[in-house]
C-alpha positions as CSV (number, residue, x, y, z in Angstrom):
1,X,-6.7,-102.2,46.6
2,X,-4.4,-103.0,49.4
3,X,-0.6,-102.8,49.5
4,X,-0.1,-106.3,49.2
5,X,-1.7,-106.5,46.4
6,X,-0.2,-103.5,44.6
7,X,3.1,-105.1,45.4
8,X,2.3,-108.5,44.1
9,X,0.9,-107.1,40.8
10,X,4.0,-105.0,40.6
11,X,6.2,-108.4,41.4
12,X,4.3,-110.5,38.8
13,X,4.3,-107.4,36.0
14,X,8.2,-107.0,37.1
15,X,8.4,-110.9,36.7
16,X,6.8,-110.7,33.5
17,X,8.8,-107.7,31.9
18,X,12.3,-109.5,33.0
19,X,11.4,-112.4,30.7
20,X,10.3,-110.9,27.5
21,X,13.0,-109.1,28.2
22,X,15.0,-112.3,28.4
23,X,13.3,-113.6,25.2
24,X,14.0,-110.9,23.3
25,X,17.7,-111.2,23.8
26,X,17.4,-114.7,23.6
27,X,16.3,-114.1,20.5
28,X,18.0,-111.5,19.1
29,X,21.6,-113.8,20.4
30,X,19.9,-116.5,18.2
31,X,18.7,-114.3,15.7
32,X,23.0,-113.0,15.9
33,X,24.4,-116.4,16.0
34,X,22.1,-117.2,13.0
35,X,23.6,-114.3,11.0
36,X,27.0,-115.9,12.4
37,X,26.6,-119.2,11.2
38,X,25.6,-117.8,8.0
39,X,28.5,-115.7,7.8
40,X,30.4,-118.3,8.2
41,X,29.1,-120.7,6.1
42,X,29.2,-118.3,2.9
43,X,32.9,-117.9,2.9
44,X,33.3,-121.9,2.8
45,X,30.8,-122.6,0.0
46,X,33.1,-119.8,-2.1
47,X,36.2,-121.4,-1.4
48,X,35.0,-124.6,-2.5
49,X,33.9,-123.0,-6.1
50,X,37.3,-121.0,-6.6
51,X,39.2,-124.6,-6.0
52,X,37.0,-126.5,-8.2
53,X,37.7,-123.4,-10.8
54,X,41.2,-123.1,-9.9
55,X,41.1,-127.2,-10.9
56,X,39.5,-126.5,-14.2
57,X,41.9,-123.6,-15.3
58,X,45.2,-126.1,-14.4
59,X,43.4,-128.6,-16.8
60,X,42.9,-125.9,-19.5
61,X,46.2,-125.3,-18.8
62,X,47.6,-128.6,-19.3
63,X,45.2,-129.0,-22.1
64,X,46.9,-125.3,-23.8
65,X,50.4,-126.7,-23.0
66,X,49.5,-130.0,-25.0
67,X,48.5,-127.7,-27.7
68,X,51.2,-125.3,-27.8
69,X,53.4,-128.7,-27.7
70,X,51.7,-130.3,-30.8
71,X,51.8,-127.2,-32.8
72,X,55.6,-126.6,-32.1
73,X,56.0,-129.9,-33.7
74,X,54.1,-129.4,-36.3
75,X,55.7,-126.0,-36.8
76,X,59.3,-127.5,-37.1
77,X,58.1,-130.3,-39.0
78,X,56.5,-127.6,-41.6
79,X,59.7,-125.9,-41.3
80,X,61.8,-129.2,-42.1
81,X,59.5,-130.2,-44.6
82,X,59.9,-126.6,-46.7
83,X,63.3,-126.2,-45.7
84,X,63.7,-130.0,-47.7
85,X,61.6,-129.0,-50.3
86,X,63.5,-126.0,-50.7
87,X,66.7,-128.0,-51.1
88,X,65.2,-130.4,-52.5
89,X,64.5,-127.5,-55.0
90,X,68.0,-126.1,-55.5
91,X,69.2,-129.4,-56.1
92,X,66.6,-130.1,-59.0
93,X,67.4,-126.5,-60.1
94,X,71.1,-127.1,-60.1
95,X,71.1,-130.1,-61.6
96,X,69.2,-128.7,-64.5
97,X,70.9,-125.9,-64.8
98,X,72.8,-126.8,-67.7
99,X,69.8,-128.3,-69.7
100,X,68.2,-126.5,-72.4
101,X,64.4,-126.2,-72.7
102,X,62.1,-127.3,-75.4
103,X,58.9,-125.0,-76.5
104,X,56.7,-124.6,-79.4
105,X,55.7,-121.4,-80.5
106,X,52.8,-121.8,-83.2
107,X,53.4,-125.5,-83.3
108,X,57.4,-125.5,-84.1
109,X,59.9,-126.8,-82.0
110,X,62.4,-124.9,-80.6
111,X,64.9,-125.2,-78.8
112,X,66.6,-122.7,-76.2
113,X,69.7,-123.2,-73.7
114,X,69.1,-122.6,-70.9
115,X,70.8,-119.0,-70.7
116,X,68.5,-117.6,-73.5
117,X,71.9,-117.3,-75.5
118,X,71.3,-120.0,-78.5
119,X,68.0,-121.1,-79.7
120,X,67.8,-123.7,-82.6
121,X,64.3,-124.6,-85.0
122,X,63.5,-125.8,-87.7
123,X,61.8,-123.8,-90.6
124,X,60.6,-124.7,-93.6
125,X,57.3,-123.7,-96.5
126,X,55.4,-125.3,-99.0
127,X,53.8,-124.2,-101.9
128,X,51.9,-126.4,-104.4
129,X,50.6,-124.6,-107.1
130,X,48.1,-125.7,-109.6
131,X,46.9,-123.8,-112.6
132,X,45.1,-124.0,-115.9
133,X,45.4,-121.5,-118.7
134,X,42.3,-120.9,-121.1
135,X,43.9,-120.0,-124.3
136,X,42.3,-118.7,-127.7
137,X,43.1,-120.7,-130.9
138,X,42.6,-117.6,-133.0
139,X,45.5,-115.3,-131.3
140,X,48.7,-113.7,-133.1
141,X,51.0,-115.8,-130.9
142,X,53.2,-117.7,-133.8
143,X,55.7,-119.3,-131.7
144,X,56.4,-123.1,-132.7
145,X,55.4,-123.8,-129.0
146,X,52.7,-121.6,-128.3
147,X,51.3,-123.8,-125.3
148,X,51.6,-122.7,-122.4
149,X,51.7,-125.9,-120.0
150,X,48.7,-126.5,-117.4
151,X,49.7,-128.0,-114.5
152,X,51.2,-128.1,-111.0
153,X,54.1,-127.5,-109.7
154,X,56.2,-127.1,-106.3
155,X,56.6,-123.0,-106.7
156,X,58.6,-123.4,-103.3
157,X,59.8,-126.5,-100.9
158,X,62.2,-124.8,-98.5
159,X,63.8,-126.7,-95.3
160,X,66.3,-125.5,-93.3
161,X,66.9,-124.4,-89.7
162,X,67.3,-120.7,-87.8
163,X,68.1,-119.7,-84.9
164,X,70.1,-117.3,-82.4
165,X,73.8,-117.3,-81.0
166,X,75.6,-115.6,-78.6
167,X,72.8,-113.5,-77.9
168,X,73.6,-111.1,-80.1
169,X,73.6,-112.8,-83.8
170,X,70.0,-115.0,-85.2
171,X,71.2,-117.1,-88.4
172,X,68.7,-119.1,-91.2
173,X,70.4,-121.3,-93.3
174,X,67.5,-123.3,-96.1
175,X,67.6,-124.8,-99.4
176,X,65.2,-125.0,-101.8
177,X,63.5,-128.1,-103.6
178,X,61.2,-126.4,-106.0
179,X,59.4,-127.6,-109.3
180,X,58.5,-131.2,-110.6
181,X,61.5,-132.0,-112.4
182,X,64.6,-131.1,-110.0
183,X,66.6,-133.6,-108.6
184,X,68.3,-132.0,-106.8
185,X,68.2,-128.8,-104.4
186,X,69.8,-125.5,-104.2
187,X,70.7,-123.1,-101.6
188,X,68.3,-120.4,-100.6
189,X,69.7,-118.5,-98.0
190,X,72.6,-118.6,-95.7
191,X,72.4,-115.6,-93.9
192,X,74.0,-114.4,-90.2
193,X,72.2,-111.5,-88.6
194,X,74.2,-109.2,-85.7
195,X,71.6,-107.7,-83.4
196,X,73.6,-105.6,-80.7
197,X,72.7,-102.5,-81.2
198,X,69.1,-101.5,-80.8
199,X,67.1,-100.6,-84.2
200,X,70.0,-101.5,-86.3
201,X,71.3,-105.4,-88.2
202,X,73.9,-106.3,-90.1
203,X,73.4,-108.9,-92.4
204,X,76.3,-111.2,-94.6
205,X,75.4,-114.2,-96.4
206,X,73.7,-115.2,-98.7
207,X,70.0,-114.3,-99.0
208,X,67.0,-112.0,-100.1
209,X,68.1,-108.1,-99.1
210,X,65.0,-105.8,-98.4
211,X,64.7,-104.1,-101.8
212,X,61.5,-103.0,-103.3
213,X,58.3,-102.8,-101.1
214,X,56.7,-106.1,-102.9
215,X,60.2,-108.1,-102.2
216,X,60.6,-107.0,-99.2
217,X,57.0,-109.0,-98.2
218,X,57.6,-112.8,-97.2
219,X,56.5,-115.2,-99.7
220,X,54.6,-116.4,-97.6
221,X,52.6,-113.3,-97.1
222,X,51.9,-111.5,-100.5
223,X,48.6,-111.0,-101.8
224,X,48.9,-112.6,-104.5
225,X,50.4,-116.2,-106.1
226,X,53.4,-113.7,-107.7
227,X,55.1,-110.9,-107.3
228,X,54.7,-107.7,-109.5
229,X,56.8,-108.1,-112.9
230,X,59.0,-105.3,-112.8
231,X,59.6,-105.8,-109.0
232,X,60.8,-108.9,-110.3
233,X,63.3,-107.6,-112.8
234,X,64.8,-105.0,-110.7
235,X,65.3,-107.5,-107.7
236,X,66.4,-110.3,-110.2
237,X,69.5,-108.0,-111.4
238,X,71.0,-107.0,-107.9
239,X,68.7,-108.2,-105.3
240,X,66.6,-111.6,-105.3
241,X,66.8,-114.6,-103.1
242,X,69.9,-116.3,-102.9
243,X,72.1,-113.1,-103.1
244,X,75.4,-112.9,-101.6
245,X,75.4,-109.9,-99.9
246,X,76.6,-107.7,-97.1
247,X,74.7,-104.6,-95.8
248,X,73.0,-102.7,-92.3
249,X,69.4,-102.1,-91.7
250,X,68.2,-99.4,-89.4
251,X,64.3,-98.9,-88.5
252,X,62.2,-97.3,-85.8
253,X,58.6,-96.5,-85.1
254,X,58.2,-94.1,-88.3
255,X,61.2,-95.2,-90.3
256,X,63.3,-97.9,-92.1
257,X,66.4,-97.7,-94.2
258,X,69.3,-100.4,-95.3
259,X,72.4,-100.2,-97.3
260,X,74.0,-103.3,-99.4
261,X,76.4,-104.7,-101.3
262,X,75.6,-107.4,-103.1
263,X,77.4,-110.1,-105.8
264,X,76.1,-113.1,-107.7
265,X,73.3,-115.4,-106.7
266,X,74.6,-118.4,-105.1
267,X,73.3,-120.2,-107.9
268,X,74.5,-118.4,-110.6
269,X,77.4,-120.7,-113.0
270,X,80.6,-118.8,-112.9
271,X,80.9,-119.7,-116.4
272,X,79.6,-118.7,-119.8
273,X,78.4,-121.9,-121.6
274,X,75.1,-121.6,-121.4
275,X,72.0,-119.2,-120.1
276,X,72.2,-119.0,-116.2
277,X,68.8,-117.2,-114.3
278,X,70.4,-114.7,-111.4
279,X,66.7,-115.2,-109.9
280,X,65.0,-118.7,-110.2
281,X,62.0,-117.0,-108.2
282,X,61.4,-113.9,-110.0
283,X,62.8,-111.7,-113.0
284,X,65.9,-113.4,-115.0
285,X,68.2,-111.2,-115.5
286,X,70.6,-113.9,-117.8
287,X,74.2,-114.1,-118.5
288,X,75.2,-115.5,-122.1
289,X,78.4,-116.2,-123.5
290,X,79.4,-118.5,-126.6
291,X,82.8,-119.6,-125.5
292,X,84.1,-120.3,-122.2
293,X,87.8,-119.4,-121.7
294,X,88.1,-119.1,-118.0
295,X,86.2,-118.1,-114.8
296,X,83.6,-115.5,-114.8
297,X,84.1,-112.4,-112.6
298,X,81.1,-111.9,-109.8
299,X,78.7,-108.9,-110.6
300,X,79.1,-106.1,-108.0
301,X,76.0,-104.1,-107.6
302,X,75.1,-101.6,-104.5
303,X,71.7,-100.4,-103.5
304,X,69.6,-98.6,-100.9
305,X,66.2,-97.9,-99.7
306,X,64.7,-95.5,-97.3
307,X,61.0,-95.4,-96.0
308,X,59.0,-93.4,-93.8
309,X,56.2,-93.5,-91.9
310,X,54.1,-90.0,-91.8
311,X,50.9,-92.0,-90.0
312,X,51.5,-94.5,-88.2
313,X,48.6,-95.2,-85.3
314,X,46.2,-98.2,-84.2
315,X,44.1,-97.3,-87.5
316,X,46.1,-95.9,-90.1
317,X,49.6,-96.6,-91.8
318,X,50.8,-94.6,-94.7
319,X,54.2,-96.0,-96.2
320,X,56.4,-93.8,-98.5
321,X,59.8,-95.1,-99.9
322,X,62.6,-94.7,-102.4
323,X,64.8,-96.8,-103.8
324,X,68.4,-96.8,-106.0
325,X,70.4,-99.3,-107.3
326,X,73.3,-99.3,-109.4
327,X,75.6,-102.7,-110.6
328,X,78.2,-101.3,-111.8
329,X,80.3,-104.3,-112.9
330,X,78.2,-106.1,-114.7
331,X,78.7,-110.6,-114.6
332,X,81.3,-111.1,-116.6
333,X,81.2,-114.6,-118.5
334,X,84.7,-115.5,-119.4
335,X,87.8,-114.1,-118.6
336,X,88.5,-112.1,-121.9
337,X,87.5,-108.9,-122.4
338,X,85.7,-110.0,-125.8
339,X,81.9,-108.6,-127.3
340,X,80.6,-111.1,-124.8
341,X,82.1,-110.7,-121.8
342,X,79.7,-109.0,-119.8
343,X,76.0,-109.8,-121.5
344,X,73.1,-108.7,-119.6
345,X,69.0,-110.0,-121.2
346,X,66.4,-109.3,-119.2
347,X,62.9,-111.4,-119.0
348,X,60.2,-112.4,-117.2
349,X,57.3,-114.8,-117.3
350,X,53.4,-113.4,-117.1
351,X,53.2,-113.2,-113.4
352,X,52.7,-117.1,-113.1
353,X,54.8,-120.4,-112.5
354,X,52.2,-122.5,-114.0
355,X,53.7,-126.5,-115.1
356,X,57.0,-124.6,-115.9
357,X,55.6,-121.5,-118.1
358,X,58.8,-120.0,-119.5
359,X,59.4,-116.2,-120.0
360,X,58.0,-114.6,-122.9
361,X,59.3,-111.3,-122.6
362,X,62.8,-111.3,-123.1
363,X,65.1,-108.4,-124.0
364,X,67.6,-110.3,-126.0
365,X,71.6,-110.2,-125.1
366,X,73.0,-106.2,-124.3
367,X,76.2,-105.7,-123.8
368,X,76.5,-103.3,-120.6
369,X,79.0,-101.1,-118.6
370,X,76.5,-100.4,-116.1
371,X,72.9,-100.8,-114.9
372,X,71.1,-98.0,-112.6
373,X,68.0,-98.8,-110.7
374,X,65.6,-96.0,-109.2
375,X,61.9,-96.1,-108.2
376,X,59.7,-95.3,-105.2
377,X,56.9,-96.8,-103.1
378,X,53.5,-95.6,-101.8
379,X,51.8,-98.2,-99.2
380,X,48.7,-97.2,-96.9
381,X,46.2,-99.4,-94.6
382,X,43.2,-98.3,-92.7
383,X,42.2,-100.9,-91.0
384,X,41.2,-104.3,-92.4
385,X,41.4,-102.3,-96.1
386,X,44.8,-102.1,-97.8
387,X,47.2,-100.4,-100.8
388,X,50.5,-100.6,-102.5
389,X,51.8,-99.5,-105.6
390,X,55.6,-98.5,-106.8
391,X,57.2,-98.0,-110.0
392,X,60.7,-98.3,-111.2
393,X,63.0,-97.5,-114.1
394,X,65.9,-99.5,-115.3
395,X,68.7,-97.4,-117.3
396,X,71.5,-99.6,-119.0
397,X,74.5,-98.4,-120.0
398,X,76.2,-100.1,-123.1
399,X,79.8,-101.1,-123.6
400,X,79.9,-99.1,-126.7
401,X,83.3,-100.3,-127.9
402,X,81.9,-103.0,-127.6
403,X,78.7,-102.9,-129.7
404,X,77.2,-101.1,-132.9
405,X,74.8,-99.5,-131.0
406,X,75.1,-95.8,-130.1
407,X,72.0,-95.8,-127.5
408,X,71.4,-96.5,-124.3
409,X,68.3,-98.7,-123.6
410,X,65.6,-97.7,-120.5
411,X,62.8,-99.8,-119.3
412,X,60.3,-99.4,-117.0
413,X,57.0,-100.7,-115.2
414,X,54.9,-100.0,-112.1
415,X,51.6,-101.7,-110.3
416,X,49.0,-101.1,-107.8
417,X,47.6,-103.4,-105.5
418,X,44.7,-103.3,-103.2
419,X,43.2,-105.3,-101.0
420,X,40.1,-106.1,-98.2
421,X,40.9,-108.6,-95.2
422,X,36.6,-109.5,-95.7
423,X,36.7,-111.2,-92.2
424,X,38.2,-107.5,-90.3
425,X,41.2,-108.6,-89.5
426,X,44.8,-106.2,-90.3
427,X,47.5,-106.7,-92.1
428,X,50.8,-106.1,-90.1
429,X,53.7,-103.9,-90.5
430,X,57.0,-105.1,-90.1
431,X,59.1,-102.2,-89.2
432,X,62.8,-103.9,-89.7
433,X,61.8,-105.0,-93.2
434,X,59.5,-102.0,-94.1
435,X,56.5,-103.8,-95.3
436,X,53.3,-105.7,-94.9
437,X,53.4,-108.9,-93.4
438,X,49.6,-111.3,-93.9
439,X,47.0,-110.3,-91.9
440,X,46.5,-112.0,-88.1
441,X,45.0,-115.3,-88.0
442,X,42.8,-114.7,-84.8
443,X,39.6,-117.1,-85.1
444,X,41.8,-120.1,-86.6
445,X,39.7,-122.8,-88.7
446,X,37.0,-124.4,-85.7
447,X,33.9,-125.1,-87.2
448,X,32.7,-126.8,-83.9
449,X,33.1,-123.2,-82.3
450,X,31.9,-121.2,-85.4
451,X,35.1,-119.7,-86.4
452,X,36.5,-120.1,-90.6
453,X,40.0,-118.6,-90.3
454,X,41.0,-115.3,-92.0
455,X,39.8,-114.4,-95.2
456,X,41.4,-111.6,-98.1
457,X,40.4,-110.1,-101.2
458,X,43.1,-109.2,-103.8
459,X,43.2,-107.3,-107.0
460,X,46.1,-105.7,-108.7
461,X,47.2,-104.1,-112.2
462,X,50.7,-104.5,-113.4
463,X,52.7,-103.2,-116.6
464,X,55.8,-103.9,-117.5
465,X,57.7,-102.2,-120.3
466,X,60.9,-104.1,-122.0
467,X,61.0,-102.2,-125.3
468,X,63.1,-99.5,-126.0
469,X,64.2,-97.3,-129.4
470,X,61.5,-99.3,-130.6
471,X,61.6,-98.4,-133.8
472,X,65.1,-96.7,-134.0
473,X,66.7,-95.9,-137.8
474,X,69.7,-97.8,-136.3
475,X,68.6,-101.5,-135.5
476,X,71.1,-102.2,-133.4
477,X,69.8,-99.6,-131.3
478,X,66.3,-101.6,-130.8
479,X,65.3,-103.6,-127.9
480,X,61.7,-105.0,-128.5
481,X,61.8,-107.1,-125.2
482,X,58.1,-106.7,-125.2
483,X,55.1,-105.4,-123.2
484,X,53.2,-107.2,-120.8
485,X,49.5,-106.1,-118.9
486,X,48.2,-108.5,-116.4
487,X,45.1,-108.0,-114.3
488,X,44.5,-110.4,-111.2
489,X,41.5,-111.0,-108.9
490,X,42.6,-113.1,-105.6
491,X,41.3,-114.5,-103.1
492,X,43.6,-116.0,-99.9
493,X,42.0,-118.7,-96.9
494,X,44.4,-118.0,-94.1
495,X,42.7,-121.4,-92.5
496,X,45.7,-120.7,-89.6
497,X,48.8,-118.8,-88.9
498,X,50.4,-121.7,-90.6
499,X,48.2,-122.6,-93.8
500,X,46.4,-120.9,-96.3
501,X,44.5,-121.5,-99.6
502,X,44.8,-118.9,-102.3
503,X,43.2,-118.7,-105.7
504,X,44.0,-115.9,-108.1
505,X,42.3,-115.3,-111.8
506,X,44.6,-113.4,-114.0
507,X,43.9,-111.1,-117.2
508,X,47.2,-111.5,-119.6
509,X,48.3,-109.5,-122.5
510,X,51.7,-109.5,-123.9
511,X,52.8,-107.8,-127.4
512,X,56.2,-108.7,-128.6
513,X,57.6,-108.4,-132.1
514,X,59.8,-111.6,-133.1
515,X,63.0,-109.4,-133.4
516,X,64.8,-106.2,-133.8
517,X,64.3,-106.5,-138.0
518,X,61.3,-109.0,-138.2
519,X,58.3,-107.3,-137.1
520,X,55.7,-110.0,-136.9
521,X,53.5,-110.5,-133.7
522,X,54.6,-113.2,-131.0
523,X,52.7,-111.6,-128.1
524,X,49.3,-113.5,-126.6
525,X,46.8,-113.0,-124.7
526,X,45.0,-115.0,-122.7
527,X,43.4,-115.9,-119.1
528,X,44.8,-118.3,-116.0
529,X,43.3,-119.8,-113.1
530,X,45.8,-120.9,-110.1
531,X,45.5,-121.8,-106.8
532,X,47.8,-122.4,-104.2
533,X,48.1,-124.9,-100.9
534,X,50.9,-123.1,-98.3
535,X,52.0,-124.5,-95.0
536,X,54.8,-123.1,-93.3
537,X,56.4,-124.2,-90.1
């Protein structure tokens, strides 16, 4: 190989090596200016998102500030609306302020102002008794009227209205429309109440004090179509319905206690023409005088009773209770100290009111100084299952310059009671009257829903004694008032709170000699069947 060779090889290899070597930068400026363009173009295409977000966010905003606008409104127009209502409110609340309100507890109307200070409603209670007395032809009862009427009769028909006043003081003011042949009423109770002071009222009116454990139980509530016979006499000389009186009750959890004075009856004549009954509802304890010469002086009697509580839990109440009573001015009948100026006879009628059964015991006229009352109570309940008994003795004192006879006369009776609420239901215990109210009326009459009310058995034994010196040397000295047994089966529908059925059987047995000399029979004995229908309101 020549020179000129070597030389052109090395030219055209030279050559050749300058343009790869210009390709390749060619290429690698393209390949740069590719990467440039690229560069370039990324930073636009990112721009162009951020506006078209930053154009979405200003509508969200706009959108949030339309929002944010309506709710304002419809905050301050909530705002104005309750801000309206309220005054819309106050105004209502103002303008009623003075208007009293209108409710009815266990179906009564009643009426309240509208500071809670005076309440007004009215009260009332029916009882229609019906009763039918099985009597034997063949018995030593010689009385010229020896029937003793079947029949029915209104035993009670009060209306009247009660109440509270001035916060402090509740009145009840009724009258009483009883029997089939009244025609006209007579006042049962007028009584004003002061409550201030916790656990303790005072009580002035007229009414029915809490004496004896039987009295002290509503009408309404006892076991059985009558009371007890000698709660009846005791309570008919210085304490029945109707009684003017003044007196303070105190009572707690375990205890109860009241003081009174009491007078006449309300319905008692202040004169002495004829036989006036101190106690329409009960015992008669009867003022007699042949002449009228003026205007009787009042009877002034005093009593008390104190009871205690020794259990007292959800299941158990035991009751024990004393009582003492003393009247000592007797009812005087005219205004003359004479023989008959102050006349005491005390009766009572077999324990029913039957078409106008009249007393049969009956002690005849005494002439007294003084009458004391004393006596005590036992009362228990364990659950639906019930007891009560008491006994009491009466000791008059005679006006012995006054009479021929040199003793003093005593009487006496007692009972005991028991009784089984058959549906399990209790009777309650009214602590400021410190006795058993009827039991609770929970499942009132609903057939449709399977409930039949409240139902009660009874049963009770009662004696009363009215005799005394008996068979005393000196005659004038005997009171043969009579004796008097009765035995009664019950049975009580409380069909609600506010009526009840009650059906009672009774066992009777009275011996009475015709008089203090004569010493023939006049008692009887005999069996009863009554019922009652009660609503109260």
């Amino acid at each position: 190989m020549n020179l000129k060779t070597v030389l052109l090889a090395g030219t055209v290899l030279g050559v050749a090596f300058a343009a790869a070597g210009a390709s390749a930068a060619e290429t690698k400026k393209s390949n740069a200016a590719s990467a440039t363009a690229a560069a370039a173009a990324t930073p636009l295409a990112t721009q162009a998102q951020i506006d078209a977000l930053n154009k979405q966010i200003q509508a969200l905003q706009a959108q949030l500030q339309a929002i944010s606008a309506q709710t304002d409104a419809a905050n301050k127009a909530a705002a104005e609306s309750k801000a309206a209502a309220e005054k819309a409110a106050t105004s209502a609340t103002a303008a009623t302020a003075n208007l009293p309100s209108i409710t009815f507890p266990n179906g009564v109307p009643t009426f309240t102002s509208a500071d809670k200070a005076f309440s007004f409603q009215p009260v009332g209670r029916i009882h229609l008794d019906y009763g039918y007395n099985f009597q034997d032809a063949k018995n030593p009862d010689t009385r010229a009227n020896k029937d003793i009427t079947d029949g029915f009769n209104f035993r009670r028909a009060y209306i009247g209205f009660a109440g509270k006043a001035f916060n402090d003081f509740t009145y009840n003011v009724t009258a009483d429309f009883p029997g089939r042949f009244n025609q006209s009423g007579r006042l049962q109770t007028a009584q004003l109440t002061y409550t201030g002071y916790k656990g303790w009222l005072i009580d002035v009116g007229a009414m029915q004090p809490a004496f004896t454990f039987e009295d002290s139980i509503s009408s309404n509530d006892i076991g059985l179509l009558e009371r007890p016979g000698i709660n009846n006499v005791v309570t008919g000389l210085i304490a029945s319905e109707g009684r003017l009186s003044a007196g303070v009750r105190t009572f707690g959890d375990n205890y109860f206690a009241d003081v009174y004075l009491t007078g006449d009856s309300v319905n008692t004549s202040p004169f002495g023409s004829t036989t006036v009954l101190t106690s329409t509802g009960g015992a008669t304890a009867s003022v007699t005088s042949s002449a009228v010469t003026g205007v009787a002086d009042d009877q002034k009697a005093a009593f008390a009773r104190a009871a205690f509580r020794p259990i007292n839990d959800e299941h158990t109440i035991v009751h024990i209770a004393g009582d003492v009573g003393y009247m000592y001015a007797p009812p005087q009948t005219n205004g003359v100290n004479a023989a008959g100026s102050h006349v005491l006879a005390l009766s009572e009628r077999p324990e029913n009111r039957y078409g106008g059964l009249g007393s049969i015991l009956n002690t005849g006229n005494i002439n007294a100084d003084s009458v004391a009352i004393y006596g005590g109570e036992l009362a228990a309940r364990y659950d639906s299952f019930w007891a009560q008994g008491e006994g009491y003795q009466i000791d008059v004192k005679r006006r012995k310059d006054l009479s021929t006879a040199t003793n003093d006369p005593s009487f006496f009776g007692y009972y005991a009671e028991a009784g089984w609420v058959l549906t399990g239901q209790k009777r309650n215990y009214v602590a400021n009257q410190g006795a058993f109210s009827a039991p609770t009326v929970d499942k009132p009459l609903n057939p449709g829903a399977g409930q039949w009310g409240t139902w009660e058995a009874v049963a009770r034994y009662s004696f009363l004694n009215l005799n005394s010196d008996t068979w005393a040397t000196n005659t004038a000295n005997r009171v043969r008032g009579g004796q008097q047994e009765v035995w009664t089966l019950g049975l009580n529908w409380y069909m609600t709170s506010n009526v009840r059925f009650m059906l009672d059987y009774q066992f009777i047995d009275l011996k009475k000699y015709s008089s203090a000399t004569n010493n023939t029979q006049v008692g009887d004995n005999w069996q009863s069947l009554g019922g009652r229908v009660q609503f109260t309101f």
